[in-house]
SEKOLSE-546290 format. One record per residue (C-alpha): x, y, z; residue in one letter. Coordinates in steps of 0.1 Angstrom, whole numbers, padded with zeros to 4 digits, always signed. Each point is the difference from the previous one (the first is absolute). Layout:
BEGIN
XYZA/...
***
This chain:
BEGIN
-0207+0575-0056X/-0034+0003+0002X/-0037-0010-0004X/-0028+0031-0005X/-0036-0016+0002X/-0022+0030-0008X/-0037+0004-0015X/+0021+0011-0036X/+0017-0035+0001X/+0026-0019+0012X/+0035+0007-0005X/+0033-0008+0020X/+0038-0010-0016X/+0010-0037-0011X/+0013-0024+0017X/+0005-0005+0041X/-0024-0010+0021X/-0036-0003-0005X/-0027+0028+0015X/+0027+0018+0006X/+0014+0003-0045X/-0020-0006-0028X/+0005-0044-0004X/-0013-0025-0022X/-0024-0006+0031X/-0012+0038+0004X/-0008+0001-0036X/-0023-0032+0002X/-0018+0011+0027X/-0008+0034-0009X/-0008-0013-0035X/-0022-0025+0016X/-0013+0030+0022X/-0009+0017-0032X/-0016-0028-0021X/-0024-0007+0032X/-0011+0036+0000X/-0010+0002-0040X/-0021-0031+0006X/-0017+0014+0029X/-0009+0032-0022X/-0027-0023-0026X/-0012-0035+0004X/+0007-0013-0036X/+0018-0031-0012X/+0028+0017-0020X/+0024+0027+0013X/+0027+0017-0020X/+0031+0022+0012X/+0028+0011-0020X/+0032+0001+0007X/+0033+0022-0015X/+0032+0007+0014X/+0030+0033-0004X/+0035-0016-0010X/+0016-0004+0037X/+0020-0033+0002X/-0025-0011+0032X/-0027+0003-0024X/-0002-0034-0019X/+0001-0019+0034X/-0027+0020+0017X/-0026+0000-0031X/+0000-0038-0004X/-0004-0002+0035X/-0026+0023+0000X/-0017-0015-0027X/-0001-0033+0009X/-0015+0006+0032X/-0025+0022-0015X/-0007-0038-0028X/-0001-0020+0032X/-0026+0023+0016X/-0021-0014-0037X/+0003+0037-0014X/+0015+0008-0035X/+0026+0017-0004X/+0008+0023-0029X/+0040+0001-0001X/+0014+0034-0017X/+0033-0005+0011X/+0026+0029-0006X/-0026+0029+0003X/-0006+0033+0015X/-0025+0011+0025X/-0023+0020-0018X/-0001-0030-0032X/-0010-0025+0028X/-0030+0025+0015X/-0016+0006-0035X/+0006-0040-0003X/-0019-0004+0029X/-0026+0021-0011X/-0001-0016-0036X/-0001-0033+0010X/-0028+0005+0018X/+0020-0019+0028X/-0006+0001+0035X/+0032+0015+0009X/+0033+0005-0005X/+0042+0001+0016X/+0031+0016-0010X/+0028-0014+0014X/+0019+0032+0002X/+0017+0023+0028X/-0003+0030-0019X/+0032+0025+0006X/+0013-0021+0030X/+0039-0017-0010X/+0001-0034-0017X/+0000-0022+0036X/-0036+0012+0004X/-0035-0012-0017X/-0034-0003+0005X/-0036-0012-0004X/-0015+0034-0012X/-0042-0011+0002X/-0029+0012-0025X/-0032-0009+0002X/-0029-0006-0027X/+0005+0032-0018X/+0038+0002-0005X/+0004+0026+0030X/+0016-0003+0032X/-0017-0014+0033X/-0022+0027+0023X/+0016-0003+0036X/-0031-0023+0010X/+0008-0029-0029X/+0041+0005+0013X/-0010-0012+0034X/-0022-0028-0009X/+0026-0015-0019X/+0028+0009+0031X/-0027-0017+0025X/-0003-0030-0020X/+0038-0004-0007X/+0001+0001+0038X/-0031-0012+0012X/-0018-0021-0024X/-0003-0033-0011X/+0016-0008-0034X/-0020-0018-0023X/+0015-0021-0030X/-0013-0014-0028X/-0004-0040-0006X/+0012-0013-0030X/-0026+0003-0028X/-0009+0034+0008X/+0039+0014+0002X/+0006+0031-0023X/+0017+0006-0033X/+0029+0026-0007X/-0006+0013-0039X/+0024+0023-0011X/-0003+0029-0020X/+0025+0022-0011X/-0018+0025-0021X/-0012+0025+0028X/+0025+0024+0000X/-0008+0006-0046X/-0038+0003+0013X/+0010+0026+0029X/+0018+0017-0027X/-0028-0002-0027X/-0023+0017+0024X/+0023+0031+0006X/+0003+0004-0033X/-0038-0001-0009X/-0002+0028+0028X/-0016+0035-0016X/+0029+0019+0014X/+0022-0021-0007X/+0012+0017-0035X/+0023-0026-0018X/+0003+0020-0030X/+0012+0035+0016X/+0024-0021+0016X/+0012-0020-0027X/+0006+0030-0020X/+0024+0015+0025X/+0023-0030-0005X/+0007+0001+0037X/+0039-0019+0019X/-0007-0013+0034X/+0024-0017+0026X/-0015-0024+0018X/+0010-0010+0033X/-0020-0035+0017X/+0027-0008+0021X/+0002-0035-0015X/-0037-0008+0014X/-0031-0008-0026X/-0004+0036-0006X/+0028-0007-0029X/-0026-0023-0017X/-0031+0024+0005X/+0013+0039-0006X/+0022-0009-0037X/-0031-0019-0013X/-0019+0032+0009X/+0023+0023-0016X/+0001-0020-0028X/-0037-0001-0006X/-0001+0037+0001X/+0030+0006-0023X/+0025+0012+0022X/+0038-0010+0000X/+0014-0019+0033X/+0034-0001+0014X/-0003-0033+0026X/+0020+0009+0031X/-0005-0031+0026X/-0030-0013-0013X/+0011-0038-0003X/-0025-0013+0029X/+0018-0021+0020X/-0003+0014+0033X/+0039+0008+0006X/-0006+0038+0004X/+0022+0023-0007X/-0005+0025+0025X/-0022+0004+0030X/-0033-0001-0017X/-0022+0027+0010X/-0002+0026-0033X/+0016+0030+0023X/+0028+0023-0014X/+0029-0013+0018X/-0002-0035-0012X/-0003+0014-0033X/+0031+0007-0013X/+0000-0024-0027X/-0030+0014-0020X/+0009+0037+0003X/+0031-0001-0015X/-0009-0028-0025X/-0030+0028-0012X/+0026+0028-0006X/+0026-0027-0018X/-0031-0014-0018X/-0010+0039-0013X/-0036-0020+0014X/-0029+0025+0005X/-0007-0013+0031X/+0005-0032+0020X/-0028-0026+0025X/+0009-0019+0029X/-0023-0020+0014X/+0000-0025+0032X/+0000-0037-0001X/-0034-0004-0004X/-0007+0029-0022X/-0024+0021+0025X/+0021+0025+0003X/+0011+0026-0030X/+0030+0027+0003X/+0012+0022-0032X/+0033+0013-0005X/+0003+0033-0027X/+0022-0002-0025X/+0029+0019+0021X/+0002-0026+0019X/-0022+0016+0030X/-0028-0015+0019X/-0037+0012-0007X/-0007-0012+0033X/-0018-0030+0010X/-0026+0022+0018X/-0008+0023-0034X/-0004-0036-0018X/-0036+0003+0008X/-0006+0037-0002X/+0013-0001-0037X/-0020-0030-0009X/-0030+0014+0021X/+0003+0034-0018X/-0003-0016-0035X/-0031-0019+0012X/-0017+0029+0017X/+0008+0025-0031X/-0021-0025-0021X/-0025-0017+0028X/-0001+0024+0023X/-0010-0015+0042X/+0012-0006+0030X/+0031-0018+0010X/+0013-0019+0033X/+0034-0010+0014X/+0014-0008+0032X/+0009+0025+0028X/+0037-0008-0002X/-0004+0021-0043X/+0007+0027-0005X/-0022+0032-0004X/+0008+0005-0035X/-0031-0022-0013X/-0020+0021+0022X/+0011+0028-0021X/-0005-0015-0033X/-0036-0015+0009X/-0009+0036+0008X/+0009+0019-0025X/-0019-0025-0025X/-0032+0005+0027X/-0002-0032+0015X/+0007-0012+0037X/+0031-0016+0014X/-0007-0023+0035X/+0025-0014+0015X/+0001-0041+0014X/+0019-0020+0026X/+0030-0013-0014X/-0006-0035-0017X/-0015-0011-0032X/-0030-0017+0012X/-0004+0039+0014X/+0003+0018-0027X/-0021-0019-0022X/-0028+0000+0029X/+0000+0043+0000X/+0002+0000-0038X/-0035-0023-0007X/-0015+0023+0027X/+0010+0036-0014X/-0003-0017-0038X/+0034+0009-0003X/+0012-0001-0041X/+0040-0005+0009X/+0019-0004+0034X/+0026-0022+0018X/+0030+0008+0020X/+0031+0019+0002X/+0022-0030+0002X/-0006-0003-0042X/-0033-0016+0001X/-0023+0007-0029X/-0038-0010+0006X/-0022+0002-0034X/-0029-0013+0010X/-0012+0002-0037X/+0022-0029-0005X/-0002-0017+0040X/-0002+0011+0038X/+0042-0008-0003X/+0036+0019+0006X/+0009-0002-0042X/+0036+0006-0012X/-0008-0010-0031X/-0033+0022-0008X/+0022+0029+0021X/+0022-0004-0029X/-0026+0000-0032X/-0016+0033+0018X/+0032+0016+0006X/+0010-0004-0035X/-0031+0012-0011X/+0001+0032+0014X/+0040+0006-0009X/-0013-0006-0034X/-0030+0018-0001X/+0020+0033+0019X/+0028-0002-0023X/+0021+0006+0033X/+0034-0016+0016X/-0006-0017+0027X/+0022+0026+0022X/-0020+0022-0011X/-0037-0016+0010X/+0017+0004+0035X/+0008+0033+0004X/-0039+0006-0011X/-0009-0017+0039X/+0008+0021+0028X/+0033-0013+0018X/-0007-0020+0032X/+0029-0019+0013X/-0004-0029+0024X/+0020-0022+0021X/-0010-0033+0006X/+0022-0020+0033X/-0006-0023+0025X/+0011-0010+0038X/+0005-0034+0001X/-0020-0023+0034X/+0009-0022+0023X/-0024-0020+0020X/+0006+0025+0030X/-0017+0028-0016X/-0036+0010+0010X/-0008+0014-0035X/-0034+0010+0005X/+0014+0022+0030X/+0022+0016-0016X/-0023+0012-0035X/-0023+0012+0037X/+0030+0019+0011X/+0007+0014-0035X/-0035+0011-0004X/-0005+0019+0038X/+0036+0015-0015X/-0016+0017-0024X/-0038+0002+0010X/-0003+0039-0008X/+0006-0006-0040X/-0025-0022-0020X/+0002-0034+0005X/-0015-0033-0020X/+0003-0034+0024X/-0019-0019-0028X/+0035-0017-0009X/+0027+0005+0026X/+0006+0040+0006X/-0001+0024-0026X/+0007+0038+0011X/-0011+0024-0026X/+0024+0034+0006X/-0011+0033-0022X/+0031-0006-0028X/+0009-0039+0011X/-0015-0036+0011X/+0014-0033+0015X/-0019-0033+0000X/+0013-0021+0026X/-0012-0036-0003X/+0007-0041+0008X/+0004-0017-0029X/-0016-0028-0007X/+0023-0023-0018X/+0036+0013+0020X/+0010+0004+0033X/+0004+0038-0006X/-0014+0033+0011X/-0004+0019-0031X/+0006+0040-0001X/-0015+0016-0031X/+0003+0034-0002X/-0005+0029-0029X/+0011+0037-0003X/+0006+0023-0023X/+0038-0009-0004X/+0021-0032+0005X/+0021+0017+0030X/-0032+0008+0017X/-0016-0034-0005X/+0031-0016+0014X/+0005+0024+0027X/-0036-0008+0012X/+0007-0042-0005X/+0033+0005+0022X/-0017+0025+0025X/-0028-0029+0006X/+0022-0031+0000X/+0021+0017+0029X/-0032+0005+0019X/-0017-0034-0006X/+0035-0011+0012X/-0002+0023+0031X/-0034-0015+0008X/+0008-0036-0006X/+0032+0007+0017X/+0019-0017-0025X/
***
């Protein structure tokens, strides 16, 4: 059990004690934290902040606590409830609020949540907003409201129709190509609010949908994060189905993997190539993901003449290299689909409209839009950490390892090698060491994850 302060947020597991799990306590003082540091950003009389949640059973408890804070701070709240991420940034944004949370801990299992922060324009905090709010939460002095001038909580539940209005008014966006393909999809939400958001989608743009956990109340059926081993379920309801492909997406809809209609994963990394490659084919630019992606959107940004850059791993990242290279499409390999057409936000649900799009337009299965990307395989593990570990040391170790090949220390260690590349990193919401690596086939990828766990673990002498 465990409590992760971080500039992204705060997030920790229910229950236990408090600073050390995410209590009733934690949440009103980081909400407090939070309310203090939109009033310091404009001196007006009237602040606004709105407020959604994902479907996990914590989530009820920790948005009316969060809320009420934020009315006894004297700031309105505008309360969206069951929601997704990216419905509560363009919220932000068209509200003309002064911020925004998302109660939400993503992929993590259902013990876990979080205050996930936005500021005026609907986008995650830089690392310099993150530690204001930290120092205050530990620091500062607290600030309530008197009576007369507490806040108001409005609700509104209409956000997530708008959100979809706005992808479908997109120019590449084409409803009618799609419509006319008559389209069966399996969607998987894992019982979280992306069973509300994805069907109504699909059902705006004329496509048939087989429901497969998508009643949101947060008892998920399987661990939560959209990779192919928790995905049993959907694969072998698409072949029973005769589906033309299936979606699964996380608990607060962020992330975006596709299934083909054998059954088979596309591959949560090829998500955004695919999607990218439509956009590019018909906008064409430059594109951004993390350094953790894989180098297939390199390869489809080039051959459309544009430039691919690569971020540190993070949203608020991301975003950051995009507005500076004027990037038209980027995100990250996790499934993360950022349109900034629509908003500076990881989409599921604009991933989807694009994606059918282009199946429509190319008149192509969706097995076969893969095999038109050249085939990287990655493997994504972790080390766990214990408080023993000098972690820093041991990414210093990893990198004098290796310091003949080409190495990037803006985010942990990444060694380029001529036909391969791992990413070693801390993340920032786990007590993990991440290993990331990519090759040219699954067995090397592997290999190389397995040949740099045993000497992390030889270093660390663990």
């Amino acid at each position: 059990m465990t409590l992760i302060k971080s500039i992204s947020g705060i997030r920790g597991t229910i229950g236990g004690a408090q600073g050390d799990n995410l209590t009733p306590i934690d949440a009103v003082k980081y909400a407090a934290a939070y309310g203090s540091w939109v009033k310091l950003q404009r001196n007006k009389e009237n602040y606004k902040v709105v407020v959604g949640r994902d479907a996990r059973i914590s989530g009820e408890m920790i948005q009316q606590l969060v809320m009420n804070t934020l009315v006894g701070m004297g700031i309105t709240v505008i309360d969206l409830n069951l929601s997704t991420t990216p419905t509560v940034e363009m919220a932000v944004a068209m509200e003309h609020a002064d911020g925004g949370i998302i109660l939400t801990a993503s992929h993590n299992p259902k013990q876990w949540n979080a205050l996930k922060l936005l500021d005026n324009k609907g986008e995650f905090l830089n690392a310099e907003a993150g530690q204001h709010i930290l120092d205050i939460a530990e620091n500062g002095t607290l600030t309530f409201s008197e009576v007369d001038a507490l806040g108001e909580i409005h609700k509104n539940d209409a956000y997530i129709d708008l959100h979809i209005d706005e992808i479908l008014n997109l120019p590449l966006v084409n409803t009618a190509a799609i419509e006319k393909c008559k389209f069966k999809v399996v969607v998987d939400a894992v019982n979280s609010t992306g069973g509300i958001a994805i069907p109504l989608l699909l059902e705006a743009l004329g496509v048939e949908t087989v429901k497969l956990h998508c009643t949101p109340n947060g008892q998920f059926p399987h661990n939560p994060e959209p990779l192919k081993e928790h995905l049993g379920d959907l694969m072998e309801q698409v072949v029973v189905e005769g589906a033309n492909f299936g979606i699964v997406v996380d608990p607060d809809v962020d992330r975006l993997a596709f299934v083909d209609e054998n059954g088979e994963m596309f591959g949560e990394e090829y998500t955004l190539v695919a999607v990218a490659d439509y956009v590019l084919q018909n906008k064409p630019g430059n594109t951004v993901s993390n350094m953790s992606s894989s180098r297939a959107l390199r390869d489809v940004t080039e051959k459309h003449g544009g430039t691919y850059t690569a971020s540190a791993v993070g949203e608020v990242n991301v975003v950051e290299k995009m507005k500076e290279t004027n990037a038209v499409i980027g995100g990250e390999g996790n499934g993360g689909i950022i349109y900034p057409e629509l908003h500076y936000g990881r989409d599921s649900l604009v991933g989807v409209a694009l994606f059918l799009s282009f199946l429509a337009e190319e008149k192509i299965a969706v097995s076969e839009l893969r095999k038109k990307y050249t085939a990287y395989f990655m493997s994504k593990k972790k080390i766990a950490l214990t408080p023993q570990l000098d972690v820093d040391a041991i990414l210093k170790a990893m990198e004098a390892k290796y310091a003949s090949e080409e190495i990037n220390t803006v985010d942990g260690v990444k060694i380029d090698f001529a036909e391969n590349w791992v990413h070693l990193r801390k993340s920032n919401t786990e007590p993990i060491i991440r290993i990331y690596t990519e090759a040219k086939s699954q067995e090397e990828a592997d290999a190389l994850a397995d040949r740099i766990i045993k000497e992390i673990k030889a270093v660390a002498g663990i």
